[in-house]
C-alpha positions as CSV (number, residue, x, y, z in Angstrom):
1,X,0.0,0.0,0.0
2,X,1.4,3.2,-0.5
3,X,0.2,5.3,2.1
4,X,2.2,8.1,1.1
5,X,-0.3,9.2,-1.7
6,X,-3.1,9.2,0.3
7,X,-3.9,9.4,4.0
8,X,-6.0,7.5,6.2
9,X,-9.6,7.6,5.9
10,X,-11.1,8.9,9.2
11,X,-14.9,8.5,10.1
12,X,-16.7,11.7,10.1
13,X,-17.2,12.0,13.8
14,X,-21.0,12.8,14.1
15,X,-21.6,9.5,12.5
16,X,-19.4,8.0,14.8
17,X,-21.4,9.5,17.6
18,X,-24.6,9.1,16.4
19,X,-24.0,5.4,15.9
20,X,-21.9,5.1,18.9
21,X,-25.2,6.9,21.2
22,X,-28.3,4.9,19.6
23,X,-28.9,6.9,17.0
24,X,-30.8,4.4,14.5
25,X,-30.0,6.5,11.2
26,X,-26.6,7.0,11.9
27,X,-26.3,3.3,12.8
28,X,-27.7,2.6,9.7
29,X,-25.6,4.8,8.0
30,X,-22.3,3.2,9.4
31,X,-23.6,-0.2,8.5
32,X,-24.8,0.8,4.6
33,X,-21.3,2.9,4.1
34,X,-18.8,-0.4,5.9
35,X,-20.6,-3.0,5.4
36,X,-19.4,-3.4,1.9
37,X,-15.9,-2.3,3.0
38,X,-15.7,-5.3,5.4
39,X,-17.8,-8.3,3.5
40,X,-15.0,-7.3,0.9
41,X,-11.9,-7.9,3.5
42,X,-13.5,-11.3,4.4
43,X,-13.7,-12.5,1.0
44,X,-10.2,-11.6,0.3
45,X,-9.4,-13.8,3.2
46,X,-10.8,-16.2,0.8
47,X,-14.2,-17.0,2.6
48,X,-17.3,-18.1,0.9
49,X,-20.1,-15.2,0.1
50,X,-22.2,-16.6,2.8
51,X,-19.4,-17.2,5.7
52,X,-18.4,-13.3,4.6
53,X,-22.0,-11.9,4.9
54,X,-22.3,-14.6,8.5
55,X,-18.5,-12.5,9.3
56,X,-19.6,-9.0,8.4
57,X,-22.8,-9.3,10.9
58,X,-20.8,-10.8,13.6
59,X,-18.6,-7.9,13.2
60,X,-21.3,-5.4,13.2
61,X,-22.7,-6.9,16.1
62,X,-19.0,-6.6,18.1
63,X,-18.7,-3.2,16.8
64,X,-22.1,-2.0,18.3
65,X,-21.1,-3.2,21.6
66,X,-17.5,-1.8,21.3
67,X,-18.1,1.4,19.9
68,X,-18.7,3.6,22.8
69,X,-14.9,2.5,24.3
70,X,-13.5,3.3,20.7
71,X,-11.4,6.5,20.6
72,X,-10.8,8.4,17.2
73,X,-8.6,11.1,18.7
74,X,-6.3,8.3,20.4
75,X,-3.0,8.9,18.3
76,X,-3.0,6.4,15.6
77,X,-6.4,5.7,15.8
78,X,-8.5,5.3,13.1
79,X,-11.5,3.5,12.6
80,X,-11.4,1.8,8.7
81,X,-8.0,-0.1,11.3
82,X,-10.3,-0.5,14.7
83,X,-13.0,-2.3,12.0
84,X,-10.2,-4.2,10.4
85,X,-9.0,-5.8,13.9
86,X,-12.5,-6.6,14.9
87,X,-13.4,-8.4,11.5
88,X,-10.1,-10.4,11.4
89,X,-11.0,-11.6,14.8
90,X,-14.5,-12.3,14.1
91,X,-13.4,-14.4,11.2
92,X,-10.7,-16.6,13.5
93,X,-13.3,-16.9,15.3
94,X,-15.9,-18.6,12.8
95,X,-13.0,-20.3,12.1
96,X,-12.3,-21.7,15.2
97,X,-16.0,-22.2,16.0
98,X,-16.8,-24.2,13.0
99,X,-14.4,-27.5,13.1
100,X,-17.0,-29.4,11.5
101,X,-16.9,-27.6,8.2
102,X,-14.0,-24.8,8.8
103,X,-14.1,-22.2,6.3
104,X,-11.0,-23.0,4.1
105,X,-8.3,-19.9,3.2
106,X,-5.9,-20.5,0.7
107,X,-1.8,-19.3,1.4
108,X,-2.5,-15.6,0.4
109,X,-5.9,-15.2,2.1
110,X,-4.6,-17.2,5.4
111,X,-2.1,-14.9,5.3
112,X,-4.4,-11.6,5.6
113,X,-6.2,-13.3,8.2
114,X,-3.5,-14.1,10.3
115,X,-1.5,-11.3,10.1
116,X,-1.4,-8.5,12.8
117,X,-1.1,-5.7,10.9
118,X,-4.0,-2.9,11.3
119,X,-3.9,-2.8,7.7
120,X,-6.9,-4.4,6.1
121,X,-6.6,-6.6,2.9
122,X,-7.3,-3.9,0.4
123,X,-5.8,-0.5,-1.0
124,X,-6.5,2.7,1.1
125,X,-7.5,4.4,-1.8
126,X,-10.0,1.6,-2.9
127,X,-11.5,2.2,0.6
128,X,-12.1,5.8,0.4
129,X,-13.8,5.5,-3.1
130,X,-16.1,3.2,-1.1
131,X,-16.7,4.9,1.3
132,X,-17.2,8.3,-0.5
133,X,-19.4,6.1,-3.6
134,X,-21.3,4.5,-0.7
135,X,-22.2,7.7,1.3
136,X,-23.8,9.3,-2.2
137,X,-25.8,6.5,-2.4
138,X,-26.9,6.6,1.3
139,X,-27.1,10.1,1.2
140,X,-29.2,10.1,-2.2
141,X,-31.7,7.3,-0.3
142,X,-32.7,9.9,1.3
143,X,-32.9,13.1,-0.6
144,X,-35.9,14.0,-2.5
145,X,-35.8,12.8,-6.1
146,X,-36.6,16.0,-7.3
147,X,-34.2,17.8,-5.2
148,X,-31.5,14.9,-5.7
149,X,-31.7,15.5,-9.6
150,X,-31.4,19.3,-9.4
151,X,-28.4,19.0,-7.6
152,X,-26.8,16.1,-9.9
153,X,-27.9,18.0,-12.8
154,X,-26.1,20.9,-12.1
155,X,-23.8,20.0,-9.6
156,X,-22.2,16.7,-11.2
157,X,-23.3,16.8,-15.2
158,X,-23.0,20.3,-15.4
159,X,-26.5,21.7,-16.7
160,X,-27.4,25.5,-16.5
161,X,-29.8,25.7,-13.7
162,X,-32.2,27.9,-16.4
163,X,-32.5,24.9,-18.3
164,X,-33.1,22.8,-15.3
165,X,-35.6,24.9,-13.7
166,X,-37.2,25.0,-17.2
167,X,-37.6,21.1,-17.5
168,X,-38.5,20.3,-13.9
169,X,-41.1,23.1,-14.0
170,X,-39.6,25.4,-11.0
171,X,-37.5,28.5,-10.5
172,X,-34.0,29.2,-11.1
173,X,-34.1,30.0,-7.3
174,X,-35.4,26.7,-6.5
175,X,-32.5,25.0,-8.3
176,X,-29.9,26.9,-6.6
177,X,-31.7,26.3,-3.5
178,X,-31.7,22.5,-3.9
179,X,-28.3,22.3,-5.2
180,X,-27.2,24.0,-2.2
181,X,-28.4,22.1,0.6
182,X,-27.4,19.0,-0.9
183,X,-23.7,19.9,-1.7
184,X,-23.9,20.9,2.1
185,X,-25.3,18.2,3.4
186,X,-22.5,16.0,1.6
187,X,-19.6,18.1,2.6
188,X,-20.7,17.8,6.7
189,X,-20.7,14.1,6.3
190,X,-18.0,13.6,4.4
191,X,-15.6,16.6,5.6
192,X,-13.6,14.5,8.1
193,X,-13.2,11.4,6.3
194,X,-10.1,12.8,5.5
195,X,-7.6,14.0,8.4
């Protein structure tokens, strides 16, 4: 990995919090933006889809009882490494659980899975993508269409907002209006994934 190019991906802290204090949309918000993120890791280790997806819930279930002790502002700390540890152990432990059919890694997998590095098995960059691509999507759940395609239309393709307003039958002003609380919205929950 070259970590010199690009640096850590942090957790933007209200999610953390809103997760970490019961908060059922920022739980669900952690879960829709890692949960890819960490099913991927497992199945690098070279599990099955269905021991990754078994994996990923019994990490998510660790992580909800763990989160209030976890400490972003320890030095060193982030989370995308805090998630890694937790998933590589949940995955030993499947594996050590089920002797009767023992989820099977080959050399390079086995070697992810029993290293202990904080690094997880996949590129950082690969990771942020993720996360950014997966927090659009989340975010875009849950945005009104119509105000969702003002601001893609504008924002992202690069439409006059005349010619917007125009087709979606609404003011100029609205356009502007929509594009801008969107753009906000996504720049507070993505601002401190990056320290």
């Amino acid at each position: 990995m070259n970590a010199g190019t690009i640096e850590e991906p942090s957790t933007h802290p209200s999610l953390l919090e809103r997760a970490r204090y019961g908060d059922d949309e920022g739980w669900q918000m952690l879960v829709q933006v890692y949960g890819p993120i960490v099913y991927r890791w497992i199945r690098r280790c070279g599990a099955q889809s269905a021991d990754a997806a078994d994996v990923m819930q019994d990490t998510f279930l660790a992580v909800a009882k763990a989160l209030p002790r976890f400490n972003l502002d320890q030095t060193g700390a982030t989370f995308r490494g805090w998630l890694w540890t937790i998933a590589r152990n949940k995955l030993r432990d499947r594996q050590r659980a089920d002797q009767r059919s023992p989820i099977v890694l080959d050399g390079e997998a086995l070697q992810w899975a029993e290293r202990e590095s904080s690094d997880p098995p996949s590129e950082l960059a690969d990771d942020v993508q993720s996360i950014q691509n997966r927090m659009l999507q989340v975010l875009r759940q849950s945005t009104d269409p119509k105000t969702w395609q003002m601001f893609w239309r504008t924002a992202v393709e690069g439409c006059d907002p005349a010619a917007v307003a125009a087709d979606l039958n609404v003011s100029r002003w609205t356009v502007y209006k929509a594009r801008a609380r969107v753009l906000q919205r996504l720049r507070k929950e993505l601002k401190d994934f990056h320290r």
